[in-house]
N, C-alpha and C positions, 0 to 999 in steps of 0.2 A: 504493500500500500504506500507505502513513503518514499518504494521508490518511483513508485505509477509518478506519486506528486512533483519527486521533485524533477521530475522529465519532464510534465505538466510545464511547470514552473518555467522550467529554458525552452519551452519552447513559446509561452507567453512573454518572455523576453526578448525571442530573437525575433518573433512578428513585430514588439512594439518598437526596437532597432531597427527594422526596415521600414516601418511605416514612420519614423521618427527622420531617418535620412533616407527619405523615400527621393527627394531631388536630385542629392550625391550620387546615388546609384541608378537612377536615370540618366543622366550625365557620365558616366561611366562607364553604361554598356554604348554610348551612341561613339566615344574615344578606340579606333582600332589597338589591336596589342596580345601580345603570344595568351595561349592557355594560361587559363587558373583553375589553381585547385583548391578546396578549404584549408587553413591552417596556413598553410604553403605558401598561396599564391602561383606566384610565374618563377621562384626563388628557386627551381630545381635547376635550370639556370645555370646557376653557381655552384653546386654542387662537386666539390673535390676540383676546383679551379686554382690556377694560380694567380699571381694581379695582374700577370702581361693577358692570361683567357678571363679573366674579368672584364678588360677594356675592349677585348674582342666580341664579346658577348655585348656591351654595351653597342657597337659599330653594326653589330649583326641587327637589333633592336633597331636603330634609327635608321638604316638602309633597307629593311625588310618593311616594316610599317610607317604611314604616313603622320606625320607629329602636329600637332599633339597629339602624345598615344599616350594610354592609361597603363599603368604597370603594378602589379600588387606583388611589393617585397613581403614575404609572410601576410601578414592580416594591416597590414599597411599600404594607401594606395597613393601611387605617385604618377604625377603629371610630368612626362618626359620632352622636353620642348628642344629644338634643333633652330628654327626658323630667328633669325637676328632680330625680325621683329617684336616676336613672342617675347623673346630674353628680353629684350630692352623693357617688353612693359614690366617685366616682373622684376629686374635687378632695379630700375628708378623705381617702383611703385612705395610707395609710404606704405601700403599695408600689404609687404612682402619683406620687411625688414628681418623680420625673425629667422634664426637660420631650423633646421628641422634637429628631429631630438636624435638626429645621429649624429652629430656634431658632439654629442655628451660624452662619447668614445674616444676624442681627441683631449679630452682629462687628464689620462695615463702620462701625457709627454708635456702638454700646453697646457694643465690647469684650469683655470676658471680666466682665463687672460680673450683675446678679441673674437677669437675661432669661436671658442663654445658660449661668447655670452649672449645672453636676449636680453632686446628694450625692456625698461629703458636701461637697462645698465651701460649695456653698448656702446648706447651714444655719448654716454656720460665719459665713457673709459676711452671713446674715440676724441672726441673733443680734447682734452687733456693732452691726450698723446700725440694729434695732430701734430703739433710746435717739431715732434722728436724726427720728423722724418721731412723736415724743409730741404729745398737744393743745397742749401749752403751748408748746412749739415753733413749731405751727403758726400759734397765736393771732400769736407775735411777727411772723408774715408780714403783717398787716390791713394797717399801714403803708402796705406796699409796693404791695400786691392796692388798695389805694384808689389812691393815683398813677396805677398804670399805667389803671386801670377810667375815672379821670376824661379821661386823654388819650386812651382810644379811643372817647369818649363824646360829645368834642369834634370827634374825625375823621369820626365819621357823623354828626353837627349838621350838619358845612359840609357834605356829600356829600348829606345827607336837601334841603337847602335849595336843592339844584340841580334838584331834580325827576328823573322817570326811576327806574329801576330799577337797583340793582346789585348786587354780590355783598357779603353783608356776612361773608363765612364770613376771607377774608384781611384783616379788619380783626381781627378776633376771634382769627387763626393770631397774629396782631403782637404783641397784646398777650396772648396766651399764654406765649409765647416771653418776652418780655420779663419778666414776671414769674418763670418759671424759672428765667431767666437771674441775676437778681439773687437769688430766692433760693435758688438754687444753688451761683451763682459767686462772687455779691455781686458782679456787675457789671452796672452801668448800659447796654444793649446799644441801647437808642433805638433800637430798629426800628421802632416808632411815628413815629419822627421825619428816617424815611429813612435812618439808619443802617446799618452794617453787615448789608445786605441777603442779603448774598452767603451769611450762616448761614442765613439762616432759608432761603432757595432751595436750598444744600447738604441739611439737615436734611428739607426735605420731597422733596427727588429721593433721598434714601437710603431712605424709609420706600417708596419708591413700588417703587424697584429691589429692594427685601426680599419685597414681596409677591409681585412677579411669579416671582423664585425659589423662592419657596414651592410655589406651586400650577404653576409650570409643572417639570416635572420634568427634562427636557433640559437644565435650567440648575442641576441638582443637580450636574450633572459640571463638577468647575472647571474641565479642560481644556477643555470647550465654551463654559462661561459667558466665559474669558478672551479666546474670538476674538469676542465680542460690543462695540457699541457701550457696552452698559451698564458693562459690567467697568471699563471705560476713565470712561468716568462716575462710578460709583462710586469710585476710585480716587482721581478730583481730589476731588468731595465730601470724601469719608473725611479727606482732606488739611487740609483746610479747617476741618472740626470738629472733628478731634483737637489739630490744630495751634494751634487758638484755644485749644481749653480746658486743653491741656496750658504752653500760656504762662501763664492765669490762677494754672493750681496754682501753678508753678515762683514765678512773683511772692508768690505768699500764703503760699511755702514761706519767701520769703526773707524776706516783711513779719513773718512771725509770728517768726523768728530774732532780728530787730531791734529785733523790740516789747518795752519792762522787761514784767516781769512783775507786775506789779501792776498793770497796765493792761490786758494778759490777763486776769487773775482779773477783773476788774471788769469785762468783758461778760460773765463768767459768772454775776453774781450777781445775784439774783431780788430785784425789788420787792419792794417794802409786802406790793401786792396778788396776788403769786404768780405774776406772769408775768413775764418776760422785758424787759427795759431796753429792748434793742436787738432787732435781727431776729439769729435762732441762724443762719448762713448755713450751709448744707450739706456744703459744701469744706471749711466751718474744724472743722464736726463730724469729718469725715476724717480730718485732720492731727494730731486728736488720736491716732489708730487708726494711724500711720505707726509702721514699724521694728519695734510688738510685734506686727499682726496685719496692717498693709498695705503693701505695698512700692507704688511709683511709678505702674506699671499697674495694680494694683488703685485706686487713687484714683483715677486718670484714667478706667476702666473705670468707677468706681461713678458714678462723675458725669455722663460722659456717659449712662448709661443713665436716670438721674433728669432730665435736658434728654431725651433723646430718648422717653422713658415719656410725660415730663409736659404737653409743652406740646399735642402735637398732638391728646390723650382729649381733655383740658380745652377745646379751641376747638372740638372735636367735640359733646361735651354742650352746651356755650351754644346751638352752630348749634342744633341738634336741637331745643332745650326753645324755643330763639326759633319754629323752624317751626312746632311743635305749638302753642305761646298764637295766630302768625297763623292756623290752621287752625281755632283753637278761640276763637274772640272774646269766647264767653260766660266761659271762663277765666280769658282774658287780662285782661277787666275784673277780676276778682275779684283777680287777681295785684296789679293797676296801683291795687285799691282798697285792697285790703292794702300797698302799700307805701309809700302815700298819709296811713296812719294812723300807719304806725310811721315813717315821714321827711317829716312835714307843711313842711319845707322843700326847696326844691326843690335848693340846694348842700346836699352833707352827706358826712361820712365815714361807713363803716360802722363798729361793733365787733362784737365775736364776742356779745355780750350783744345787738345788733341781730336778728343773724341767727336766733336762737332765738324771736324773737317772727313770724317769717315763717312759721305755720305751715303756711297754704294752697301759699305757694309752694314751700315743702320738701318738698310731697306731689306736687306738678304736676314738680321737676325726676327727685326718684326715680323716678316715673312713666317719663319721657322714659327714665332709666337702664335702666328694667324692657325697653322697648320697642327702643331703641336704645343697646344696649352697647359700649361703648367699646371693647370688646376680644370680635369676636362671636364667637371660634373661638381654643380652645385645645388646645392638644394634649399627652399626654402616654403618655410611654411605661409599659407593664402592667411590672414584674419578676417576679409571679407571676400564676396561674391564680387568676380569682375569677370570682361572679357577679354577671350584670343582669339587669333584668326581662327575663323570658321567654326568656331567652338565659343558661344555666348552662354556666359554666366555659368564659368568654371567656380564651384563650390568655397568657400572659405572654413576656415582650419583642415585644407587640404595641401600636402606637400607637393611644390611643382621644383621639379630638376631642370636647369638650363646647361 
């Protein structure tokens, strides 16, 4: 008898669920898009995949079906959008700000920092940090970006002169990293130079264990995710990265306590020529934001999220715009003649006034960016009911992917 009832019971639940998002799911069956199953979804999918047949799978998705297409990861249903005009409404739209709650997976490495926050916290933490990422900020980084660009330039010199074949994509992760690292942390992290290895292998087993929780949905539930190998992987990593970079704050907490203050004020104060003395390191941008607008986690949070954002787009884009010059020879001459003109020696630093006269190559790497996006899938959740092409009055608190 109680169990008659409580069948009863889910099933007067699951009629008043449908008749309650009776529009959503009107809207949902009229969006083209692979098989679903209950529970599941279209998530068989992914199923024992890797992230290079994750991206495949997604390619397969928006070449086989016309977009907007509806897609149900497990019991989750996502609007999958291709067309530039769809993107644009939904990345400008005021009521698309919120990112979706898979973004909560990106905790483990970024914390509570810009990836995983929602309005208004967001705004709050964007605004603030706006100031940290001006040109003339970034200009003060060349310094550092020439250092690190000469010692991994040196490392495939000796590697190139052995002959053979190999990966150049983890030289490129090294000295990405490294460069983050110092202008982040303002620490010298000589991964280049076989150093503390053990971040950058932490850093890229977190990004790897974020995707897989992304797209496989089984591993949405933490009690299932935690009887997994990865949980336990992720756990040591997580350890590893927060624990390094939360030592560097706590040291730069107590340096800048110790420091007079007119030795303070004097890295902040701008040259002749308008830019920056020193390099603006990113942590010490923070510290200034402690006690009025950031307490301890939020600084630790923002900064790993700028190490875990920055290094691994960065060594992604070089990979990519290198593959496309060897694919495209007659290019790559024009790249290697243009930068032949503007650095007719063959040692040399760059400046930011270099960079501006590279105009062919500035066109070949945006190019690369156009083709291969550093970030090919975003998600974000609707709060109200709006339209897209050909598809009027897509649902709100519905997740749409551009």
């Amino acid at each position: 008898m109680i169990t008659l009832l409580l069948i009863a019971l889910i099933f007067v639940y699951y009629l008043y669920h449908l008749w309650t998002n009776r529009e959503f799911y009107r809207t949902a069956r009229k969006l083209p898009g692979p098989l679903a199953f209950p529970l599941i979804g279209s998530a068989y999918h992914f199923i024992g995949l890797s992230n290079e047949g994750i991206l495949k799978v997604l390619d397969y998705l928006t070449t086989t079906f016309s977009t907007p297409l509806g897609y149900w990861l497990g019991t989750k249903f996502f609007v999958l959008l291709t067309k530039p005009e769809d993107c644009q409404v939904v990345l400008t739209s005021p009521h698309c700000l919120n990112r979706d709650d898979v973004y909560d997976f990106t905790r483990s490495y970024a914390g509570d920092g810009l990836i995983a926050l929602k309005n208004p916290a967001w705004k709050e933490h964007r605004r603030f940090l706006n100031p940290c990422f001006s040109l003339k900020i970034l200009q003060s980084f060349m310094p550092i970006f020439n250092k690190e660009v000469q010692t991994m330039v040196e490392r495939l010199k000796l590697q190139a002169d052995k002959g053979g074949t190999f990966d150049m994509y983890k030289y490129i992760d090294a000295c990405t990293l490294d460069m983050v690292c110092q202008t982040t942390l303002g620490t010298e992290m000589n991964i280049q130079k076989n150093e503390n290895e053990e971040f950058l292998y932490a850093g890229n087993k977190l990004l790897e264990i974020m995707t897989h929780r992304i797209f496989k949905p089984w591993y949405h539930l933490d009690w299932v995710f935690r009887l997994t190998r990865m949980y336990h992987e992720q756990k040591r990593c997580s350890n590893i990265t927060y624990s390094f970079i939360g030592r560097i704050l706590q040291n730069k907490k107590r340096d800048m306590l110790n420091m007079p203050k007119a030795e303070r004020l004097a890295g902040e104060e701008d040259s002749k020529d308008g830019s920056f003395k020193s390099p603006q390191i990113f942590i010490d941008q923070l510290l200034k934001l402690e006690g009025s607008h950031f307490n301890d986690w939020d600084m630790l949070s923002e900064a790993s999220t700028i190490v875990a954002a920055g290094y691994e787009t960065s060594a992604l884009m070089i990979a990519y715009a290198i593959l496309m010059l060897a694919m495209f020879p007659e290019y790559q001459e024009r790249v290697f003649e243009e930068v032949k003109s503007v650095f007719p020696k063959k040692k040399f630093d760059i400046s930011y006034d270099d960079l501006n006269k590279l105009e062919f190559t500035e066109r070949v790497i945006k190019e690369t960016m156009r083709l291969f996006p550093a970030v090919p899938v975003m998600a974000r959740n609707a709060t109200q009911t709006f339209d897209l092409t050909n598809v009027p009055q897509i649902p709100g608190q519905k997740t749409l992917t551009a």
